[in-house]
Steps between C-alpha positions, in 0.01 A plus 500: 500500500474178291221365374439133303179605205282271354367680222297465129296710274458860493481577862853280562657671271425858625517374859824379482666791298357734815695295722785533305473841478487499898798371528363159603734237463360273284657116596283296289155499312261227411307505251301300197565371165257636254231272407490435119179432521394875644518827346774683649450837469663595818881654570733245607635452861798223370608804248507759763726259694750453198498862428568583857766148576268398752513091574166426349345106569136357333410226782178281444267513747586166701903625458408831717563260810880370391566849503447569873893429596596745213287782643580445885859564412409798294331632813314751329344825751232498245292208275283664221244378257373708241264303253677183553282215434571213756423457834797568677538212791510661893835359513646723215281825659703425867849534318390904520682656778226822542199391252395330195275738320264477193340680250151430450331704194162616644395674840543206756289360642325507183560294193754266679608211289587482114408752230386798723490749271306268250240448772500891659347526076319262512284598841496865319752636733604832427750504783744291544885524560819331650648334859766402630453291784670239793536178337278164646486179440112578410490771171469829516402466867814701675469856647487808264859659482394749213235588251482732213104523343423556073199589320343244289323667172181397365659353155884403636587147445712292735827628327402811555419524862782221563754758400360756726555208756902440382514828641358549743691150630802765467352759651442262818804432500664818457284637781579216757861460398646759753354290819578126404856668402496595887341135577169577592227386309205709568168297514116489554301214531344352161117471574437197297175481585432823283600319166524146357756262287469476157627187280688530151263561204499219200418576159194341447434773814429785191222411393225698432159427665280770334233428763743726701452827534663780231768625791565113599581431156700811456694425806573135393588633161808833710581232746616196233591711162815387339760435576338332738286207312176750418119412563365328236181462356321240188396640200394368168678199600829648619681582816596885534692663726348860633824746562336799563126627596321806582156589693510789328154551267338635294375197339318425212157543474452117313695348769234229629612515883252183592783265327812389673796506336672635230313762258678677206333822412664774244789298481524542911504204720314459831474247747126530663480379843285412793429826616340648140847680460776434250793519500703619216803286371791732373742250419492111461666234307425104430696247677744311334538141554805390654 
């Protein structure tokens, strides 16, 4: 079997090394240059490919197209994507002799789109997991090939839960590996009518509205800590970024839970929200200017 990968992050990386450890033949992979302006705190996919003398290219988005001839005389049984980040055009997807297959970190059909697991936090999922599915010209929106589930604790932050999700990408794999290696591609239908599409998340996206509710702020707080770029909050005339939070009580008696915001009590700092609960900041830091 021979495959053609496009691949980034943690996922790619661990996706890719179970194919190789199939005994896929690996043509080519795509994948990205790092952004210099994003902290990379991910394996990388172009290192894997040196390490293993695999022909490694970083196409732009709009050169994805020139490299349609190159692919079609690769004639690869097998197109994958595992975290890549461009939309790859219909044209590229036919040069797949069986299937071009994807995988999608959350429980299609929910969280479709960009930054599932930062959302599945967000919405105060404690479920969520990892898909590979048949790749469309519309996201996400193929049928289900595989699925492997994870728990989502009540204080994990996205690094956390997206490492549970790097493997169970592999364990996906691993699991469907045997059949596409025969060329079938087992499927069921993608009900996308039981989830929704999600967009990417900005900075400015953290921050804190303490009119939320405690768990909505707690949530915001797992589903953006660094090194992703952190809620943030004002106070006493500067920006701070809130790493790490807790529910967890008891609090102190002088807290005044009628003001929003941040309180410091006993040397103990708590942001009161719009339930009449606090929260209790653990760790946070002031932003420095760029």
């Amino acid at each position: 079997m021979r495959a053609v990968v496009f691949a980034y992050h943690d996922v790619g990386v661990n996706c890719l090394q179970a194919l190789i450890d199939a005994g896929i033949d690996i043509d080519l992979v795509l994948t990205h240059q790092d952004d210099p302006n994003e902290n990379v705190w991910f394996g990388s996919v172009a290192k894997l490919c040196e390490e293993k003398k695999i022909s490694c290219l970083t196409p732009s988005a709009r050169e994805l197209a020139g490299l349609i001839p190159k692919i079609q005389k690769l004639a690869p049984d097998y197109l994958f994507s595992f975290y890549y980040r461009h939309m790859i055009p219909a044209e590229l997807l036919a040069c797949a002799k069986i299937a071009a297959l994807n995988m999608h970190g959350s429980l299609l059909p929910k969280y479709r789109g960009r930054a599932p697991v930062n959302w599945a936090i967000l919405h105060g999922e404690t479920e969520t997991g990892a898909t590979l599915h048949v790749m469309e010209a519309k996201p996400d929106a193929g049928d289900i090939v595989g699925q492997s589930a994870v728990v989502i604790g009540p204080d994990e932050i996205a690094t956390d839960v997206f490492g549970k999700v790097s493997k169970a990408a592999v364990e996906v794999i691993q699991k469907v590996l045997p059949e596409l290696i025969q060329g079938r591609v087992p499927k069921k239908p993608n009900e996308l009518n039981k989830g929704s599409y999600f967009g990417g998340r900005k900075p400015e996206d953290g921050r804190i509205h303490w009119e939320q509710t405690s768990k909505q702020v707690h949530d915001l707080v797992r589903a953006v800590a660094p090194p992703y770029p952190g809620a943030f909050t004002e106070h006493q005339g500067q920006k701070w970024i809130v790493a790490r939070s807790t529910l967890k009580g008891p609090f102190p008696g002088n807290l005044d839970l009628g003001a929003l915001g941040i309180q410091v009590v006993d040397n103990r700092i708590f942001g009161i929200c719009g339930d009449h609960q606090a929260v209790e900041i653990l760790e946070w830091f002031p932003q420095v200017a760029n």
